[in-house]
Backbone as numpy.savetxt, mean C-alpha at the origin, in Angstrom:
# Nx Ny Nz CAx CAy CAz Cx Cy Cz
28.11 -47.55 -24.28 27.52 -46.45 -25.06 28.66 -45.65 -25.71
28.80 -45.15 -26.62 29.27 -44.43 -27.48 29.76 -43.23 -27.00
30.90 -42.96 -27.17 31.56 -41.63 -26.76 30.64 -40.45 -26.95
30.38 -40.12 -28.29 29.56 -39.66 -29.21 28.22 -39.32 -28.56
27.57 -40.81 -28.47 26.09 -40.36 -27.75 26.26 -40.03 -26.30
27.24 -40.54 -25.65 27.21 -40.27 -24.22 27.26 -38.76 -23.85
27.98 -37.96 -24.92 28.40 -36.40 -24.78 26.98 -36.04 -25.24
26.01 -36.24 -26.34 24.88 -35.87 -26.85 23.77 -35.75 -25.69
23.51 -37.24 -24.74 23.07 -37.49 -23.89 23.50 -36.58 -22.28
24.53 -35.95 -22.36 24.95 -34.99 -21.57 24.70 -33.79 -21.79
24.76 -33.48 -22.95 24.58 -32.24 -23.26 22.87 -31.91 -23.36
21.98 -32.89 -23.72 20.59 -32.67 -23.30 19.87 -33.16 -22.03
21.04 -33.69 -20.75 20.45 -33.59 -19.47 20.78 -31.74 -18.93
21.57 -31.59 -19.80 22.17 -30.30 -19.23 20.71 -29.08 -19.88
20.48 -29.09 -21.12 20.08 -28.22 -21.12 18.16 -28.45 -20.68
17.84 -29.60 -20.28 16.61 -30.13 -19.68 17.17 -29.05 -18.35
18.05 -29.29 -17.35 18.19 -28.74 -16.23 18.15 -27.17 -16.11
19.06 -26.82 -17.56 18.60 -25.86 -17.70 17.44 -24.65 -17.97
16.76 -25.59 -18.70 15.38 -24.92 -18.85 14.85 -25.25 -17.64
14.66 -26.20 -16.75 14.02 -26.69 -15.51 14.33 -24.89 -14.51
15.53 -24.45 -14.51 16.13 -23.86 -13.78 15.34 -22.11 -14.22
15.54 -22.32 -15.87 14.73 -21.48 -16.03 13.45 -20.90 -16.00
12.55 -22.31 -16.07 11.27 -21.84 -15.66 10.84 -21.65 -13.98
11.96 -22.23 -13.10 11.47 -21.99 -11.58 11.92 -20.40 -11.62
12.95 -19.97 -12.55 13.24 -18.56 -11.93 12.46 -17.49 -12.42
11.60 -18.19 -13.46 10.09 -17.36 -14.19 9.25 -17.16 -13.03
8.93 -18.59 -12.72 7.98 -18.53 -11.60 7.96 -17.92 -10.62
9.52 -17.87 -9.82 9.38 -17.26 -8.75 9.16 -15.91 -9.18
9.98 -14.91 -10.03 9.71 -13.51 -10.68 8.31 -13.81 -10.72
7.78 -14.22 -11.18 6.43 -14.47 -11.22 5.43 -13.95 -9.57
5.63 -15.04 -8.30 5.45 -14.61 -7.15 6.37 -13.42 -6.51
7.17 -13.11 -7.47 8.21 -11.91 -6.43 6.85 -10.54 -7.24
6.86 -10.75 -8.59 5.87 -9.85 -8.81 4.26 -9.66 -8.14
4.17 -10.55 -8.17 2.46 -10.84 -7.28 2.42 -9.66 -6.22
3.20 -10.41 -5.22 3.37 -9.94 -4.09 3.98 -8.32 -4.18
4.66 -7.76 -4.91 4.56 -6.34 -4.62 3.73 -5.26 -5.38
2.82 -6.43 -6.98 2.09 -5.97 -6.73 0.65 -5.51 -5.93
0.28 -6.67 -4.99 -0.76 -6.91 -4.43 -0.04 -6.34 -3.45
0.74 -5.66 -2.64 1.27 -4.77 -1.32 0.46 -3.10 -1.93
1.37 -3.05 -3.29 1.06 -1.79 -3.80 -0.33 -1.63 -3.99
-0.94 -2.41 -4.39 -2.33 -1.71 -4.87 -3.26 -1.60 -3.52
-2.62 -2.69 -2.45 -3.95 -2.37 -1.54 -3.53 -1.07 -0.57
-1.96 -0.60 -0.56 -1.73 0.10 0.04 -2.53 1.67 -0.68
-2.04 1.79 -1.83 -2.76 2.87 -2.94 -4.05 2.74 -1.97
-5.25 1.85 -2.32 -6.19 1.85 -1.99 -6.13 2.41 0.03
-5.31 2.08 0.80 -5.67 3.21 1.79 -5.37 4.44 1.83
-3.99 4.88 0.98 -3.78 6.24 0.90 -4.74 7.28 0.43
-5.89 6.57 -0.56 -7.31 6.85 -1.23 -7.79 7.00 0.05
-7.92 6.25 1.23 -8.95 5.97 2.26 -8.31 7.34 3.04
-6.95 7.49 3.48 -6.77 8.49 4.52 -6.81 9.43 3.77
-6.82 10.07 2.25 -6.70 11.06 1.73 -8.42 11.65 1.83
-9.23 10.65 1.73 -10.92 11.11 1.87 -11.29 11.29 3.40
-10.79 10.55 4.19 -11.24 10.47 5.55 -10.36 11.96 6.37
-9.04 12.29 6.20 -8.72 13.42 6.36 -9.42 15.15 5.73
-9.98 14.75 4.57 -10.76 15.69 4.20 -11.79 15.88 4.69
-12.82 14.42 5.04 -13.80 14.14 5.26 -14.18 14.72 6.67
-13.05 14.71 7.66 -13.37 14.42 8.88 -13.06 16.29 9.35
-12.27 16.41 8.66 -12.04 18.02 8.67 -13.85 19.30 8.12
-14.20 18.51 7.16 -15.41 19.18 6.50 -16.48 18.80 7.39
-16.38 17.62 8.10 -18.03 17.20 8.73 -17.70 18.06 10.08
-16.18 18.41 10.34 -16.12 19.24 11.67 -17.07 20.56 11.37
-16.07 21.02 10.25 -17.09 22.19 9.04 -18.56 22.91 9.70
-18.64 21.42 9.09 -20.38 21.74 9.29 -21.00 21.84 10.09
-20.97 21.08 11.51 -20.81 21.17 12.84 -20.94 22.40 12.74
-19.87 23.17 12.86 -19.67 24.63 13.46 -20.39 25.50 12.89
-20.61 25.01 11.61 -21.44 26.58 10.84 -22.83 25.90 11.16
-23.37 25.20 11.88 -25.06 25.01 12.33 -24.95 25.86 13.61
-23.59 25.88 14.06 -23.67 27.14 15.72 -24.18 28.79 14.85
-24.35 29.62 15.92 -24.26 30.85 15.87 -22.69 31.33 14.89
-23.05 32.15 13.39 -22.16 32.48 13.20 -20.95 33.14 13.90
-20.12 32.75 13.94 -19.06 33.81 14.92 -17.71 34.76 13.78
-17.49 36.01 13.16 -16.31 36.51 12.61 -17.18 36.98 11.40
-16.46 37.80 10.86 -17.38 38.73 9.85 -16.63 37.36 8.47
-17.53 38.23 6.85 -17.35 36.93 6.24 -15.80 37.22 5.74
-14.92 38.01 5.51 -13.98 37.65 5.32 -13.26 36.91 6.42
-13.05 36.89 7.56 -12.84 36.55 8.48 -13.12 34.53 8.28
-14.22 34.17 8.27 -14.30 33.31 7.87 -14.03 32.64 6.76
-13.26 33.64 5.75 -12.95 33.34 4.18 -11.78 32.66 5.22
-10.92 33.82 5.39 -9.42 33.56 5.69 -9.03 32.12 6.61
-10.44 31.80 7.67 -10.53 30.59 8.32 -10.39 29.29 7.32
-11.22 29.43 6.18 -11.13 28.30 5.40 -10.16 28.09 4.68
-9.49 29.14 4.09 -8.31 29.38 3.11 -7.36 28.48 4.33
-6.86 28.70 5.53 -6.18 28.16 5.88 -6.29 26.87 6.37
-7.80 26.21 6.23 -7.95 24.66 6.92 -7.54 23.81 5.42
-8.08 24.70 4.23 -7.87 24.23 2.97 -6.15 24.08 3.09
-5.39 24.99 3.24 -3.93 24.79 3.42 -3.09 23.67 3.65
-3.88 23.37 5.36 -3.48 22.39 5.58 -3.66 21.10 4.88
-4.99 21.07 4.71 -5.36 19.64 4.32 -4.46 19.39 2.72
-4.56 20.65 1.99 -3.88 19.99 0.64 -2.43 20.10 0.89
-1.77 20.36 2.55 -0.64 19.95 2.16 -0.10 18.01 2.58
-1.41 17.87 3.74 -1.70 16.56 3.76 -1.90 15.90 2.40
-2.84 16.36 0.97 -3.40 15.50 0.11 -1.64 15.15 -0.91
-0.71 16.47 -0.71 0.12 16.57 -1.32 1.43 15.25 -0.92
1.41 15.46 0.59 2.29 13.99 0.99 1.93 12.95 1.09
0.23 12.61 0.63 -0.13 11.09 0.21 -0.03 10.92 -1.52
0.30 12.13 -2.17 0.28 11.89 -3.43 1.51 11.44 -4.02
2.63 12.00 -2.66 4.32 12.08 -3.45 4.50 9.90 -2.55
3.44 9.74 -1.96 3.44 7.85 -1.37 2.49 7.65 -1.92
2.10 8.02 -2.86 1.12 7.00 -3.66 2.45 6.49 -4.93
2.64 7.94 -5.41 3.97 8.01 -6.38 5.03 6.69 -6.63
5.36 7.03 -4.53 6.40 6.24 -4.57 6.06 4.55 -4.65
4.68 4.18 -4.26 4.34 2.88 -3.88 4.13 2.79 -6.00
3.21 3.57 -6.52 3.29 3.44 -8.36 4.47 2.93 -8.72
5.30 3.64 -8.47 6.77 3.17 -9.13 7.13 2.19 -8.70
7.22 1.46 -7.08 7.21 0.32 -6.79 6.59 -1.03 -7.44
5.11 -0.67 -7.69 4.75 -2.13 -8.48 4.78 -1.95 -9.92
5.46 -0.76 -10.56 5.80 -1.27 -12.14 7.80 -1.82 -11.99
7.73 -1.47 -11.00 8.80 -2.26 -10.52 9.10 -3.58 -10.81
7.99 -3.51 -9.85 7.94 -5.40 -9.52 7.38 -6.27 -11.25
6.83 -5.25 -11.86 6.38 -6.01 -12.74 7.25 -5.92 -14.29
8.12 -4.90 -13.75 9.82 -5.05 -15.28 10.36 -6.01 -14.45
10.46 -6.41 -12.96 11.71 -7.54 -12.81 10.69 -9.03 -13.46
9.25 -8.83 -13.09 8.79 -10.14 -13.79 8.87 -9.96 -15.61
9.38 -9.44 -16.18 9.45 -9.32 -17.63 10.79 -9.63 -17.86
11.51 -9.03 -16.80 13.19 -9.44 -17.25 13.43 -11.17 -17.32
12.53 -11.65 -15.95 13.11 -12.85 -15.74 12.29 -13.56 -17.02
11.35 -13.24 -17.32 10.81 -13.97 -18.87 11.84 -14.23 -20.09
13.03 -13.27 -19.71 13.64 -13.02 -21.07 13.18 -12.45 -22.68
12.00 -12.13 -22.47 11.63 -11.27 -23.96 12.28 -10.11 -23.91
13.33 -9.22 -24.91 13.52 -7.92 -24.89 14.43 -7.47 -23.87
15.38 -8.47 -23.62 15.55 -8.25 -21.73 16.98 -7.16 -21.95
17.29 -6.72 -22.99 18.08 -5.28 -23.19 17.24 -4.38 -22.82
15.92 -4.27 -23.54 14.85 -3.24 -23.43 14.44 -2.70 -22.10
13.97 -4.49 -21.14 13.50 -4.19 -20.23 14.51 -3.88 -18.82
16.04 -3.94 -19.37 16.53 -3.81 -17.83 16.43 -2.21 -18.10
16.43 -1.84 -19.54 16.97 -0.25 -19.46 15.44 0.40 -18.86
14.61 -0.42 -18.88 13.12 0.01 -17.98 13.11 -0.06 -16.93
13.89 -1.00 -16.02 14.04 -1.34 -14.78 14.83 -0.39 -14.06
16.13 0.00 -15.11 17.02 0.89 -14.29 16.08 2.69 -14.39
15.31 2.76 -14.90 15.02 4.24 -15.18 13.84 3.81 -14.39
13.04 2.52 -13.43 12.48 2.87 -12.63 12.58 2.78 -11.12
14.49 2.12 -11.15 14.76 1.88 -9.64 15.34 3.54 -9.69
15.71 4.36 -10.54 16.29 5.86 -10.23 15.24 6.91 -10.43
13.94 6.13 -10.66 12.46 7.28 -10.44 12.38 6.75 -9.08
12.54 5.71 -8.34 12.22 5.07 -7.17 13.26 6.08 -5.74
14.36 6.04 -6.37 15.54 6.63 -5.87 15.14 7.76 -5.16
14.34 8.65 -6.48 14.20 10.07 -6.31 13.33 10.07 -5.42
12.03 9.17 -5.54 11.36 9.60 -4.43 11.37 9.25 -3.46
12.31 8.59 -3.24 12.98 8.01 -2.02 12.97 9.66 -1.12
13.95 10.54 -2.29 14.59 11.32 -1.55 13.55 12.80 -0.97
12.16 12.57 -2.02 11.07 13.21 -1.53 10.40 13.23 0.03
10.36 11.21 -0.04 9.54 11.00 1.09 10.73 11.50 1.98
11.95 11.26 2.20 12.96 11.07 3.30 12.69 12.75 3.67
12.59 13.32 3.21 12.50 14.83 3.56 11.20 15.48 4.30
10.49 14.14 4.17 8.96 14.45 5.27 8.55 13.90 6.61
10.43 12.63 6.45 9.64 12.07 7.35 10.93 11.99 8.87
10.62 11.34 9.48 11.93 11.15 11.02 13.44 10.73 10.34
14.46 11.08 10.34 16.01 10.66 9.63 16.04 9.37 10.31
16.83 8.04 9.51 16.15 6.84 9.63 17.87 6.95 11.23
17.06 5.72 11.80 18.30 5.78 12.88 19.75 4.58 12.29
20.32 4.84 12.94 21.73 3.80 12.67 21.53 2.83 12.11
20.31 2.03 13.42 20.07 0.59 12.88 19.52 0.36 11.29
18.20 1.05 11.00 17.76 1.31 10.19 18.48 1.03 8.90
19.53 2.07 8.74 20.69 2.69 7.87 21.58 1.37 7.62
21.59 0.58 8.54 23.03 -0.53 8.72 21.72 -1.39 8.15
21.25 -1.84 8.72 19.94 -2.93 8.13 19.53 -2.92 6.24
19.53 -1.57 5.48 19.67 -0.76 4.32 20.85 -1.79 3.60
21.60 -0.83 4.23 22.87 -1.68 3.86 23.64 -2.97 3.54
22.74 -3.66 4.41 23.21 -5.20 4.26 22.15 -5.84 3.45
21.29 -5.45 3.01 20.17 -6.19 2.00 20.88 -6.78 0.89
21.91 -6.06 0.03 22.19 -6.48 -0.85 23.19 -7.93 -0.88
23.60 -8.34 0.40 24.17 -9.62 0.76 23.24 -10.47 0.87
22.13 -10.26 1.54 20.91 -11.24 1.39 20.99 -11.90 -0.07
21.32 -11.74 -1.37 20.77 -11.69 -2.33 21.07 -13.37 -3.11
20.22 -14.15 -3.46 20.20 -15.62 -3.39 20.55 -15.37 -5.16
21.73 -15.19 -5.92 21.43 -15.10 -7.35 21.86 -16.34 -7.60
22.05 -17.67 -7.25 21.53 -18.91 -7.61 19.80 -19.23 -7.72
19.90 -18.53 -6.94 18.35 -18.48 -6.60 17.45 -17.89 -8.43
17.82 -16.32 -8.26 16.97 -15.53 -9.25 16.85 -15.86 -10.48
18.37 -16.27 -10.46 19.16 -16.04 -11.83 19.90 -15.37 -12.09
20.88 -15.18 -13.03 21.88 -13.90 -13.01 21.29 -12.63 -13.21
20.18 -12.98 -14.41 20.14 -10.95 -14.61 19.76 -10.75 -13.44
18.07 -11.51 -12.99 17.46 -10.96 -12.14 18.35 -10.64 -10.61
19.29 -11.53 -10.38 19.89 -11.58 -9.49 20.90 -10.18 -9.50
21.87 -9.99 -10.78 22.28 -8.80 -10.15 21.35 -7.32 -10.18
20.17 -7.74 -10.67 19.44 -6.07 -10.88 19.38 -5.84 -9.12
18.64 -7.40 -8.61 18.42 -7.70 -6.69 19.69 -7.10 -6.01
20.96 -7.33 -6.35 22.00 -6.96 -5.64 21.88 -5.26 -6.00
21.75 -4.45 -6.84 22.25 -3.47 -7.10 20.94 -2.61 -6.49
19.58 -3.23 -6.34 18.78 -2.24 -6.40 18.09 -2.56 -4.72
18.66 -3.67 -4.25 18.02 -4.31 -2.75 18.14 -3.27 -1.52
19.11 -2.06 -1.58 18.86 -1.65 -0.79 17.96 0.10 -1.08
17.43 0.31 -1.98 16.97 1.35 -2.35 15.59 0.65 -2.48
15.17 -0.46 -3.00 13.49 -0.82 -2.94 13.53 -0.62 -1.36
14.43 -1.52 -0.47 14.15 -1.27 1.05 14.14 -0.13 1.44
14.74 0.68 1.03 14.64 2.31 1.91 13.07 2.47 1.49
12.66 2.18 -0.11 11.25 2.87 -0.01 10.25 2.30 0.56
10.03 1.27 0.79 9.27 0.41 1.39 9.62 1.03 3.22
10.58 0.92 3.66 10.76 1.78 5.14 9.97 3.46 5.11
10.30 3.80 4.32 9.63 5.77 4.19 8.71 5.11 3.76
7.65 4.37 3.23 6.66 3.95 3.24 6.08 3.94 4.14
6.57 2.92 4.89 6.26 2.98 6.50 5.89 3.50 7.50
6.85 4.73 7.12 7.03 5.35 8.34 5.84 6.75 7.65
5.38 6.84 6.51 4.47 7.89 6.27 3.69 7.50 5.96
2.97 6.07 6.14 1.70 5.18 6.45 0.96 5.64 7.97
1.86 5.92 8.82 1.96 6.56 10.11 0.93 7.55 10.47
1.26 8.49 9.56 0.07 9.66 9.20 -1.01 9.14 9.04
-1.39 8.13 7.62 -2.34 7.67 7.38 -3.23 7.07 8.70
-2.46 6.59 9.49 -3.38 5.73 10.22 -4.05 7.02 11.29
-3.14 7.80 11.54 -4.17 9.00 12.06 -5.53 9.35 11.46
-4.77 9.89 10.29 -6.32 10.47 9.40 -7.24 9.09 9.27
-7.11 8.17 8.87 -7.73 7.01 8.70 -9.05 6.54 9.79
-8.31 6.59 11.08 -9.22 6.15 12.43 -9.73 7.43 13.14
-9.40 8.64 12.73 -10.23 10.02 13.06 -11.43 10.13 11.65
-10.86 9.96 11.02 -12.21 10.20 9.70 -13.17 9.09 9.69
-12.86 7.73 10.09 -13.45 6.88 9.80 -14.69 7.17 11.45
-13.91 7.22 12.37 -15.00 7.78 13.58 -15.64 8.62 13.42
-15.81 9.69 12.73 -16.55 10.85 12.33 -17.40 10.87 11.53
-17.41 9.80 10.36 -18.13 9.35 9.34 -19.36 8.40 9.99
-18.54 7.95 10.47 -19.58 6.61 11.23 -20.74 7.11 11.83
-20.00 7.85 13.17 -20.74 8.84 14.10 -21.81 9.49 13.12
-21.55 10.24 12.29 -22.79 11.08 11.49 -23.59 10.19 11.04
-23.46 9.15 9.95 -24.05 8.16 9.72 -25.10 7.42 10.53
-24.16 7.22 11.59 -25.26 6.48 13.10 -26.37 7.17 13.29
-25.73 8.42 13.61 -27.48 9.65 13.82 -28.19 10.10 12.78
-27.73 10.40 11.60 -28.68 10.37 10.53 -29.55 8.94 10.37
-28.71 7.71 10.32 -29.34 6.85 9.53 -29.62 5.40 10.13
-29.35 5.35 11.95 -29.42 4.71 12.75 -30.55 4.81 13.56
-29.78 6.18 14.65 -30.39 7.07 15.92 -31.55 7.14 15.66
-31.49 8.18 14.37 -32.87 9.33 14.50 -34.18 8.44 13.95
-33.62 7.63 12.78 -35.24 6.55 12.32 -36.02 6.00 13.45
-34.71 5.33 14.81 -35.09 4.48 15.78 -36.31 5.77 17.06
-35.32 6.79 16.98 -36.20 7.49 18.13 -37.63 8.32 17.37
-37.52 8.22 15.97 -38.69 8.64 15.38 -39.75 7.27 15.21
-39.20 5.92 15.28 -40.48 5.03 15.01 -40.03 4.64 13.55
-39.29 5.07 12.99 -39.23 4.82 11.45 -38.28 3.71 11.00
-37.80 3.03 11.40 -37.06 1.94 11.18 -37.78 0.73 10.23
-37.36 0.29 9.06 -37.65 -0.45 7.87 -36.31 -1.52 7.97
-36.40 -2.20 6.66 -35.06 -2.51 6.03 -34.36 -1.94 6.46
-34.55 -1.31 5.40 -33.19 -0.31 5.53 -32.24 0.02 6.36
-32.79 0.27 7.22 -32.23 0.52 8.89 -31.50 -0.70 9.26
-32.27 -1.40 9.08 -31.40 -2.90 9.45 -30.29 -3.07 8.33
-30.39 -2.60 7.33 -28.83 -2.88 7.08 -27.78 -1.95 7.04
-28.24 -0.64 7.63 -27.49 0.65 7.73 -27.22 0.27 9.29
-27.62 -0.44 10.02 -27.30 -0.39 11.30 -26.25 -1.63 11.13
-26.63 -2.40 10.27 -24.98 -3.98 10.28 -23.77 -2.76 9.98
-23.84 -2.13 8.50 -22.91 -1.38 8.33 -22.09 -0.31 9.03
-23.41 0.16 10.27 -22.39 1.12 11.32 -21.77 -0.07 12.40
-22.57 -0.70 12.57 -21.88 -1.91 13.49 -20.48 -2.61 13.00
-20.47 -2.88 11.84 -19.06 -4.15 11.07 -18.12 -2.48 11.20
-18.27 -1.22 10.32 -17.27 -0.09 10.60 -16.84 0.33 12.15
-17.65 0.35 12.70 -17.68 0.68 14.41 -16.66 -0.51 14.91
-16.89 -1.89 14.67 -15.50 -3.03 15.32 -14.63 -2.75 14.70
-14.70 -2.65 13.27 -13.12 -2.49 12.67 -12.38 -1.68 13.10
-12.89 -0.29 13.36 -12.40 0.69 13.81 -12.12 0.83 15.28
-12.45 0.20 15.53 -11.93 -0.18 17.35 -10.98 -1.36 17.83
-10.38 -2.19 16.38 -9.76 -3.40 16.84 -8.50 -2.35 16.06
-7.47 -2.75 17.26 -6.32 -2.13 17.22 -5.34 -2.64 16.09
-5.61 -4.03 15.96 -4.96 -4.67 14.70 -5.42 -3.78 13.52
-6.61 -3.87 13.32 -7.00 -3.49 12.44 -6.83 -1.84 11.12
-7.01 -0.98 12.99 -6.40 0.47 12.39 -5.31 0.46 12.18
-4.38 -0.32 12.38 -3.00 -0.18 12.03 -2.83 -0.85 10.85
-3.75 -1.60 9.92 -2.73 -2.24 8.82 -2.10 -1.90 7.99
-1.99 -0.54 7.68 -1.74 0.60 6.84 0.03 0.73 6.86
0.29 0.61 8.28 1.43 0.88 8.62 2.12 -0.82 8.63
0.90 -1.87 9.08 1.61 -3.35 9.26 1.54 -3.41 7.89
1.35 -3.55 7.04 1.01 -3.93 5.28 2.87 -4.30 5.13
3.47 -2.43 5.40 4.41 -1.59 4.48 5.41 -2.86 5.78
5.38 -2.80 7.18 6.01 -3.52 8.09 6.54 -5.08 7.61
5.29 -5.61 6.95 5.69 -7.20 6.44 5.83 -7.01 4.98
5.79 -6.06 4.29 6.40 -6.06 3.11 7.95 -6.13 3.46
8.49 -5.06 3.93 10.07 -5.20 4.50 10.52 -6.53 5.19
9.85 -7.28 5.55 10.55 -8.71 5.78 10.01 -9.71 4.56
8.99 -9.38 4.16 8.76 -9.97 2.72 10.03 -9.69 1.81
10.37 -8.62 1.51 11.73 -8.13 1.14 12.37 -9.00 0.44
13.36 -8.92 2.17 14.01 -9.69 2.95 14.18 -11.12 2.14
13.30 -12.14 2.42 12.89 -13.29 2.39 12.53 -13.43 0.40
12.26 -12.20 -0.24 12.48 -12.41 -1.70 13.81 -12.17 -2.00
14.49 -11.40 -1.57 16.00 -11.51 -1.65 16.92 -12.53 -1.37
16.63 -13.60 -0.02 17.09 -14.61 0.14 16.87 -15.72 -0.67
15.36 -15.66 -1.71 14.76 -16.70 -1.94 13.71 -17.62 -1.07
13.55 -16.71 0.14 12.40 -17.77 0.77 11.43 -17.28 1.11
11.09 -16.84 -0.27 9.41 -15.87 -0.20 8.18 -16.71 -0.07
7.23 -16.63 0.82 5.89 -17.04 0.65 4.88 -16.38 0.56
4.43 -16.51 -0.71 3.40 -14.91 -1.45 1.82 -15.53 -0.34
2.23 -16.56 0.41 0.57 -16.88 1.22 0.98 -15.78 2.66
2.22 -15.73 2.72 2.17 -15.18 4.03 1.63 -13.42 3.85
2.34 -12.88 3.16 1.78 -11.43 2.55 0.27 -11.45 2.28
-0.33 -12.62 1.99 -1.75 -12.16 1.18 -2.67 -12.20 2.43
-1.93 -12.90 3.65 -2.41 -13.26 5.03 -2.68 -11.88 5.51
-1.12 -10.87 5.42 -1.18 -9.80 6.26 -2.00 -8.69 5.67
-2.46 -9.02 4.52 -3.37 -7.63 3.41 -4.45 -8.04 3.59
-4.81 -9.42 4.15 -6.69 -9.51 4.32 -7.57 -8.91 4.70
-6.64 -8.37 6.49 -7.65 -7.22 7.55 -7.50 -5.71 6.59
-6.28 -5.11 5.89 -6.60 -4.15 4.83 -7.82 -4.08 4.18
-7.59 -5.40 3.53 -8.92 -5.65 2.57 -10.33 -5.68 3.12
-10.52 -6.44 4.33 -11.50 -6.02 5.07 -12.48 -4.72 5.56
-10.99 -4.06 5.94 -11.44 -2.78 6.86 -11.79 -1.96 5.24
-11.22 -2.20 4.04 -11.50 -1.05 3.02 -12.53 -1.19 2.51
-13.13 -2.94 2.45 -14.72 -3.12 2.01 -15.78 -2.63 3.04
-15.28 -2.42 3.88 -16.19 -2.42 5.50 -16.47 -0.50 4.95
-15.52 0.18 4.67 -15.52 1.61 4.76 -16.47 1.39 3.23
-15.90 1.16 2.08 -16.58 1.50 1.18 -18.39 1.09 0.64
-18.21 0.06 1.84 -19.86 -0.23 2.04 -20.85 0.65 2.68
-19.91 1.46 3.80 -20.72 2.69 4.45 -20.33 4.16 3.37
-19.52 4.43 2.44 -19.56 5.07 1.65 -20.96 5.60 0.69
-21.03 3.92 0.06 -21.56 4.06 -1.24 -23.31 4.05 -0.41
-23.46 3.40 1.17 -24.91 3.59 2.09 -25.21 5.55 1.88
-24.02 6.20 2.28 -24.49 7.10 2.06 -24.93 8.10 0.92
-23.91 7.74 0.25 -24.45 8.31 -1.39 -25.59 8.12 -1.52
-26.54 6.58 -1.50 -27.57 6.09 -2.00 -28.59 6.80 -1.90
-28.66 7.62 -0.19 -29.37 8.15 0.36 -29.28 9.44 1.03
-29.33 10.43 1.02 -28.89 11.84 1.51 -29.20 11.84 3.17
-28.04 12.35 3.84 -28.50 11.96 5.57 -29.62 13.45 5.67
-30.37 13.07 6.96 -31.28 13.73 7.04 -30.48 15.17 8.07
């Protein structure tokens, strides 16, 4: 063969490999995006859940008390509410600054899947960098609400950015991974650790909801004789909320979600991400949030008695 063609013939195994190389590192950006966005949105979706169920469970106490004998003259009782209101919106206020931070997380995830496309990719790193230093900041929001991370923690932070497979990514994507690997991990950890809260408010509101529900729309039909349909499927719905809320896996996924995102991380940084294993650990999320919003929209339908 020909000097000539042999170099021609080299030079288009090369750039076959090359494009080969390029479209796996689409793809994977592709699953690196999936996966934080599908962390983010189902997490959003419980911070929605503990932000209603903390209100919720506080107001149905509410009401409770004002069916007793009034007790305190009415300012007296102004000043009672002014301060339960206090609290709670300073609760609604630290699920809003982790909703924030988890937002900025999946437009995150979804400039590194635009970079690795290569359209605009001047445009989009200068998007990427103005959203790993909105990420930064609220890094430095949550860190101020929550336990100071310990040694290990801090050293673990630290070494992310060696994890980083940029044979793997590709170069851009690879050095944005080195420069920004240990600041997505800090937020994803203060994630974590103020998911924590959530699961309080979450499994106190969700028991309180239920409970009322049961005796309005369970109890009282059954000891009156009045039980229809209806009943029968208001009673599956306190039943499927009532297990969820008692399986220990379950109340916690809030906090496990943000837990296997951080070794999800991990494992997208190295290159040995599996977007089946994440979609595994968001199922019981997904569960327990259809399970709640089915006894939600039962009660809207119908006003409890």
């Amino acid at each position: 063969m020909p000097r000539t063609r042999k170099r021609a013939v080299a030079l288009a195994l090369a750039a076959l490999f090359a494009a080969g190389c390029a479209t796996t590192n689409v793809e994977r950006a592709k699953d690196l995006s999936s996966a934080g966005v599908s962390y983010a949105r189902a997490t959003t979706a419980v911070i929605d859940l503990a932000i209603d169920s903390s209100i919720d469970a506080d107001s149905g106490s509410t009401v409770l008390a004002t069916r007793a004998p009034v007790i305190g003259t009415p300012d007296e009782r102004k000043t009672e509410l002014e301060e339960s209101d206090r609290g709670l919106i300073e609760g609604v206020v630290r699920y809003t600054e982790l909703r924030s931070s988890i937002g900025a997380l999946e437009a995150y995830f979804l400039a590194l899947q635009a970079l690795a496309n290569g359209s605009q990719a001047d445009a989009t790193e200068v998007a990427v960098n103005a959203l790993a230093a909105r990420i930064n900041s609220l890094n430095g929001t949550l860190g101020n609400k929550t336990p100071p991370l310990s040694g290990e923690q801090a050293k673990a932070l630290v070494g992310l950015s060696k994890l980083v497979a940029v044979q793997v990514h590709g170069a851009v994507v690879g050095r944005v991974l080195q420069r920004d690997a240990e600041l997505i991990g800090k937020a994803i950890l203060l994630q974590q650790l103020t998911l924590r809260t959530a699961e309080r408010d979450i499994t106190t509101g969700i028991k309180g909801e239920n409970n009322r529900f049961y005796v309005a729309r369970v109890l009282t039909p059954y000891q009156l004789g009045t039980i229809d349909a209806e009943w029968v499927d208001s009673r599956r719905k306190y039943i499927k909320v009532q297990a969820l809320g008692q399986s220990l896996d379950t109340v916690k996924t809030a906090q496990a979600a943000a837990a296997q995102m951080q070794a999800t991380w991990q494992k997208i940084l190295s290159g040995e991400f599996s977007a089946a294993e994440l979609a595994a650990s968001l199922k019981e999320t997904d569960e327990l949030l259809a399970a709640v919003a089915g006894l939600k929209a039962a009660e809207r339908a119908k006003p409890t008695q």
